[in-house]
N, C-alpha and C positions, 0 to 999 in steps of 0.2 A: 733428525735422530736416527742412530743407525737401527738395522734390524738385531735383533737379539739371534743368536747362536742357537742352531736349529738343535733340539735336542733327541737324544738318539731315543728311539724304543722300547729298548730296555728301562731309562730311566726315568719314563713316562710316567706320572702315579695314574693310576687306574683306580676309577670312580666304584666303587660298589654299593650300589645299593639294593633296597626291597624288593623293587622290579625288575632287578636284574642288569640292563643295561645293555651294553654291547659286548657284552663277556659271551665267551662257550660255555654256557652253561652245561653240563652233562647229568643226562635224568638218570634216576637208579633203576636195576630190573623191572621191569612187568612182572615178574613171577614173585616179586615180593608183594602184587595184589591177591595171585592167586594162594599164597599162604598165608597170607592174612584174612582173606576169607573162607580159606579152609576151617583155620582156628576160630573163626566167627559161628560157621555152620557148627562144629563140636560147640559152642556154650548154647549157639540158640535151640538144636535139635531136641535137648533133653526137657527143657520149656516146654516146648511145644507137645510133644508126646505127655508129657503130663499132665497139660492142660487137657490135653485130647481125652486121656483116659480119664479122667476127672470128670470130664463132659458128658461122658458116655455113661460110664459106672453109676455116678452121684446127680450130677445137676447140669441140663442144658445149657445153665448160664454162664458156667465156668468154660463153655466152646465161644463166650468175647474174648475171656483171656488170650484164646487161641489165637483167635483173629488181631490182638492185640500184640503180642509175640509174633505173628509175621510180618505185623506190619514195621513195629521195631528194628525185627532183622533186616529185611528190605532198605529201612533206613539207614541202618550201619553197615549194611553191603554199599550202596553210595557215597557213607562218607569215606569210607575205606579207599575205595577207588579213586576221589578225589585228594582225600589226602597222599597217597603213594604218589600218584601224578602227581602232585606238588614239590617233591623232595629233589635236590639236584646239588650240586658241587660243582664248584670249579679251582680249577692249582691255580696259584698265581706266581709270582718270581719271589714272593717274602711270605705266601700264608696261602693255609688251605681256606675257601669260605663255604659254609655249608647254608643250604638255604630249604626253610621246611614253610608249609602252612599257606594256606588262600587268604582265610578270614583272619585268624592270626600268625602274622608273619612273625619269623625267626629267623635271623642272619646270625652266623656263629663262624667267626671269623679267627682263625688259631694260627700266630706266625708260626714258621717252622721252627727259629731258637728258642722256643717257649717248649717244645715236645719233650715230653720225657720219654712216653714209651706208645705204642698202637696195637692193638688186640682186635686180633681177628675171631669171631665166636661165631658156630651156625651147630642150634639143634636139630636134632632129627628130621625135622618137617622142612627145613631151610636148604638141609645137607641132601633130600632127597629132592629139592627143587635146583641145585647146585647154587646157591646165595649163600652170601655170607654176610656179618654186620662187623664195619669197622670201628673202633672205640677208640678215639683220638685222647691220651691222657695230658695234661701241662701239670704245675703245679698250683695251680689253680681252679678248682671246679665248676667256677663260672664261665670258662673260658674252653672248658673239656669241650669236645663236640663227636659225635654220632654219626656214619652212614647206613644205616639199613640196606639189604637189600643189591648187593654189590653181586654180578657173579663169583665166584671162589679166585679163579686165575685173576682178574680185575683187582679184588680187594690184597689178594697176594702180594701184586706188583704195586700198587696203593701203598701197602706197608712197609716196602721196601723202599719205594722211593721217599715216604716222607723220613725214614727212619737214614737214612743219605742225608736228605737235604737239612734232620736238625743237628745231625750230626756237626754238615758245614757249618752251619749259620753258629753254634756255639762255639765251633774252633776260631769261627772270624770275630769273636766279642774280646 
């Protein structure tokens, strides 16, 4: 039997899965840790000072609360951290796949002829860490997908190349 015809690399299918694989995976900023537990500290802080003053003013036992509310924060400072190290993308030759979550994984895989449009959004706190969040739209909402956490120049050129590539992919249908 002869051997079959070696096939080129471009028109290789490429495996994706939960755990990644042999793909470049590319991680999103660090600094979308430190803004997500900036905004952590602004909801736990007021907590906490309440309970505090409570403790003081009224009743010694309203300072568990206290200790209760740091220990909470402490806990969603970790999962924070965890979760952001978990978030990553990668381009392929037919689709962006975005890949979120430890305990519960999310693979959100968007070809590029499917795009209708990409939105780039950074408030305040994002625009003063230089991040931005890219909003991948399709015509379908189960199919939309999310990067967090991109530097601004990155997500820029992010939305420019997939806004190309769905370009091509619909002229070629």
């Amino acid at each position: 039997m002869a051997d079959p015809l070696p096939v080129p690399p471009a028109a290789r299918s490429v495996s994706v899965t939960l755990h990644g694989g042999d793909l470049p995976w590319r991680p999103v900023s660090p600094m979308l840790t430190r803004v997500r537990l900036i905004t952590l500290g602004l909801v736990v802080a007021p907590a906490l000072v309440a309970t505090v003053v409570v403790g003081v003013l009224l009743t010694p036992w309203a300072l568990l609360g206290s200790v209760a509310v740091v220990l909470v924060g402490l806990w969603a400072a970790w999962l924070v951290a965890r979760q952001v190290s978990s978030i990553s993308w990668v381009e392929l030759d037919e689709e962006i796949v975005i890949r979120k979550g430890r305990l519960f994984r999310t693979l959100v895989s968007v070809p590029y002829g499917r795009l209708q449009y990409v939105d780039i959004q950074s408030g305040p706190l994002a625009r003063a860490h230089g991040i931005a969040s890219c909003e991948i739209h399709t015509a379908s909402p189960e199919s939309d997908g999310s990067l967090p956490g991109l530097p601004v120049a990155e997500a820029e050129a992010l939305r420019a190349r997939l806004a190309a590539r769905g370009e091509a992919q619909r002229a070629g249908l």
